[in-house]
Structures are given as C-alpha cells and as structure tokens.
C-alpha positions, -999 to 999 in steps of 0.1 A, spaced: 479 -491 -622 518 -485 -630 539 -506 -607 570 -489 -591 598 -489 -607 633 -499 -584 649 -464 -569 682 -458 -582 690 -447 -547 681 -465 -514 669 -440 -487 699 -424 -463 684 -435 -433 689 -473 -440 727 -486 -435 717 -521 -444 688 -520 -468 667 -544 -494 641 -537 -522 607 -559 -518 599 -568 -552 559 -573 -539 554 -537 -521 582 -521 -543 599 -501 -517 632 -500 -497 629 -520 -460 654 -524 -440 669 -557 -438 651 -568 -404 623 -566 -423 627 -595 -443 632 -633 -438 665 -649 -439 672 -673 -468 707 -680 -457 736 -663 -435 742 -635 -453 707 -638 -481 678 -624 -476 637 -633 -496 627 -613 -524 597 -601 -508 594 -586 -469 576 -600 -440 546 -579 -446 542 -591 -477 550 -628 -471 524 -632 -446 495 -617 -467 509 -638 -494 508 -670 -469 476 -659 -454 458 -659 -489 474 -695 -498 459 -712 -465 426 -697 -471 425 -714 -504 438 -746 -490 416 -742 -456 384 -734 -482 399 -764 -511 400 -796 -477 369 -784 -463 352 -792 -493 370 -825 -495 347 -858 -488 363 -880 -457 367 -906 -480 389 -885 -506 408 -866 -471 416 -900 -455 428 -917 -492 459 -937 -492 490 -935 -469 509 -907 -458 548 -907 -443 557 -892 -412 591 -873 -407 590 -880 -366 587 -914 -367 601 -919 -399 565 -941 -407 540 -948 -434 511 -949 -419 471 -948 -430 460 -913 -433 433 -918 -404 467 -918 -379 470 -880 -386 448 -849 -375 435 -825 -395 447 -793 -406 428 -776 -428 452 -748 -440 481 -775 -447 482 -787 -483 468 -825 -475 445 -811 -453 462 -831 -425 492 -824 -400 528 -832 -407 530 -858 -379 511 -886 -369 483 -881 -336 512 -904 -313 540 -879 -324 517 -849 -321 507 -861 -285 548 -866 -273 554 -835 -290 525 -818 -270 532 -838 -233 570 -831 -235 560 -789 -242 527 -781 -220 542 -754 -207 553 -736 -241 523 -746 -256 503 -729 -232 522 -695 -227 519 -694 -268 486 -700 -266 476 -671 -240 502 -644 -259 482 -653 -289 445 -651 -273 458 -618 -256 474 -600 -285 443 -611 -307 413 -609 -285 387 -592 -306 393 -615 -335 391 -648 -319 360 -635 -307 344 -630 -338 359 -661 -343 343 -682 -318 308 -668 -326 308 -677 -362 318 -710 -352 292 -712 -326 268 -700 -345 276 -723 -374 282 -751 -348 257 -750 -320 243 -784 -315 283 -799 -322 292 -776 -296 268 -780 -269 272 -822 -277 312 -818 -268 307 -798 -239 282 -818 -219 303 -851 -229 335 -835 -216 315 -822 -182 298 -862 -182 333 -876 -184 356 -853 -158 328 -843 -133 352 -843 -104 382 -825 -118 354 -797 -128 342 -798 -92 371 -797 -80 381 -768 -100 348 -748 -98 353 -756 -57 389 -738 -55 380 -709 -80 349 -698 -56 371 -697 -28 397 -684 -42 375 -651 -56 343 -652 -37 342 -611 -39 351 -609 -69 318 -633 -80 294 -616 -50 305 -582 -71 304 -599 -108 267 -616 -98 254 -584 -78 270 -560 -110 249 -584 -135 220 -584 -112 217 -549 -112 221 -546 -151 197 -576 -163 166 -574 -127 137 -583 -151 156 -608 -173 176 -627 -143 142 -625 -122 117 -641 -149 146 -664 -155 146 -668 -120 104 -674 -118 104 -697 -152 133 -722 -135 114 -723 -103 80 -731 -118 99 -759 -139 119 -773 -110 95 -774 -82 100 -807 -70 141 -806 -73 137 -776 -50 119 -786 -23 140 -824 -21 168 -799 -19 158 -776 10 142 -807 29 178 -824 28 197 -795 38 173 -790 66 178 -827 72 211 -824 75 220 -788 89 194 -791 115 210 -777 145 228 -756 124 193 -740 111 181 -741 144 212 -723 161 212 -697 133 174 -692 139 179 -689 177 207 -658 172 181 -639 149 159 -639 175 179 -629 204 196 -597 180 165 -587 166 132 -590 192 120 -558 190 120 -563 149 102 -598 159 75 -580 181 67 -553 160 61 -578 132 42 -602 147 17 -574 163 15 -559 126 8 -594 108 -12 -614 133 -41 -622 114 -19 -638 87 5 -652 109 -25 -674 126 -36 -683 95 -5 -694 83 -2 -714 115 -38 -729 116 -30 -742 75 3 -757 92 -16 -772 115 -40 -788 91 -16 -803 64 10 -820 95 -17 -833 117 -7 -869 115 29 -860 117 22 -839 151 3 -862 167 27 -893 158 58 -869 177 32 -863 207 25 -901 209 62 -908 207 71 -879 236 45 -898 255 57 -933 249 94 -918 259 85 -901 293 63 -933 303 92 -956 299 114 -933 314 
C-alpha cells in the first residue's frame, strides 16, 4: 500500500496546522507534542502513543523474560538522590527499558508520602475513565495469579485486622440500606446457590455455630429474654393458635428437652432450694 504523499495545500479550516509524517495527514497543532516554544514532533499524539504503546509491550514482554539474577545485575544511579546504589534498592517496572524504576524504593516512598492526595485522584480518574479494561485486566491476572493472590490478601487481612475492622465497622453503618438492598437484590437472583452455600457452611461449621449462639445468649441474656417477652405480649393470639395447632410436637419437643438437661434442671432446683432455706 502507497503511502500519502504531503498535500501541497493544508486544509482551510486549520489557522495553525502540522503534517504527521506517521498518519500522513494535516492536524492541527494541539494535536501534537511540543519539542520546544515555538517546535513541534514530527509525528501527532495519536500516533506517538501507539508508537510508545508498542515499545513498552516489547520491553514489558523482553524484562519479564529476564532471570532475577540478570534484572538485579550490577549497580544502577539514581537522579533523586544523586546515588549508586545496588539494583535490589529499585522497584520494578516492567515497561521501562531496565525493567526497573527511575528512582530508588526510599525516593519512590518520599515522592509517594509527600503526594497521597494526587496520587490517589489520578488513580480513581484513571480506574473511572478505563473501567472495562482494568477489568479484563484484573481477571487475567487473577486468573494467571490465583494462589499469589489469595497468599497477599490473607497476609495483608493477618497484619491490619483492626484497621479492616474498623473500616468494615464504619462502612455498615454508614450504608446499612444500601447492603439490606444489595444482600436481599443478590438473594433474590442466586436462592438455590446462596442457600446450598448456606446448608454446605453450616454442615462444615457446626460446632463454631453453636459456641457462637451459646455466647451471645450468654451475654445478651436479658436482652433475649426482654425481646422474647415483647413478642409475646404483641402477638398472643398468633401464640395460641400455634400452640393449639402444634401440640403434639410441641410436647415432644419439650419431653426431648427434658431428657437431654435433666442434670442441669435438677442442679438449678437444688440450688433454688439451697437459696430459699438460707434465706
């Protein structure tokens, strides 16, 4: 395929216009990088990123390839800090032509402290403008990295437990409707896959359950007992009508009760009696 040849003529439109020598058309001027005040680069910006884009894919593909040993060879100089320093005191960067940042981790980490705030509104301007992609993104590299990934995240929950508790604390009461409607919506959508999920954790934590219920009940006794007591009172006629439909059951519910606690009822009984003969 012919390239394009220059126009003689630069389009009327244009009052301050340049010829890309890569897409071989007239841009305005914007449209290209400044060299110096009043010079411009040969090729747009178009151009100059897929150009750049291509070049840190080969570099990205060319240091992932490298050994540690041949990444972390020899020294490297660091224009912050004005140091030589071993190459193990500077991250990595794949799509850089060492394979490693400019700057050393201690300038990296002052650089980072003294611009959280910049950092950070980059960061979400980026993630929003670009969501779809860094989703694909993240599930290659989950995919490819499951085990690695799992491995970080339950040493980073191990080692700030309280600042995620804290966190987790303040969100749920910050947006308690919004997660009754997110848990109710997902509920609705996934009923046979959240309850057999549901069933399976149950059957495999049948022991961690019941500690837990016997320790609330420990501990919110009067609590239980005050909530139980204002059922009762708003809804008697509910009570009656099911304890005249389920009686049968009910008394054998009770009589099984009655059968596993003996020792425990008749230790309270003997206590009671030990109580009202001293008093």
């Amino acid at each position: 395929m012919a390239k394009k040849k220059q126009a003689d003529k630069p389009p009327e439109e244009f009052e301050d216009i340049k010829w890309c020598d890569k897409c071989r058309e007239w841009k305005a001027a914007s449209e290209f990088y400044k060299r110096y005040p009043q010079r411009y680069y040969r090729t747009c910006k178009a151009c100059a990123k897929v150009e750049d884009d291509i070049y840190h894919a080969k570099q990205t593909q060319k240091n992932r390839s490298l050994t540690e040993n041949e990444l972390f060879a020899g020294d490297k100089w660091c224009p912050v800090c004005m140091k030589t320093k071993d190459k193990h005191s500077f991250p990595r960067q794949s799509s850089s032509t060492a394979g490693l940042y400019r700057s050393c981790r201690p300038c990296c980490k002052a650089y980072y402290d003294a611009n959280k705030e910049k950092i950070a509104a980059r960061a979400k301007l980026y993630r929003e403008a670009n969501k779809d992609e860094k989703k694909k993104l993240d599930a290659t590299y989950y995919i490819k990295n499951k085990e690695k990934v799992k491995a970080r995240v339950k040493k980073y929950a191990a080692d700030n437990k309280e600042m995620i508790s804290k966190k987790g604390k303040a969100y749920r009461g910050a947006n308690k409707e919004k997660i009754k409607a997110y848990q109710k919506a997902y509920y609705e959508a996934n009923k046979e896959k959240a309850s057999a999920y549901q069933k399976a954790w149950g059957e495999a934590n049948k022991e961690k359950i019941a500690a837990n219920k016997k320790a609330y009940r420990k501990a919110n006794r009067k609590k239980i007992l005050a909530k139980q007591k204002k059922y009762r009172e708003a809804n008697k006629e509910k009570a009656k009508i099911y304890r005249e439909s389920n009686k049968e059951r009910l008394a054998a519910n009770q009589k099984v009760w009655y059968d596993t606690n003996k020792e425990r009822i008749n230790n309270e009984r003997r206590k009671k009696r030990l109580i009202s003969q001293t008093g």
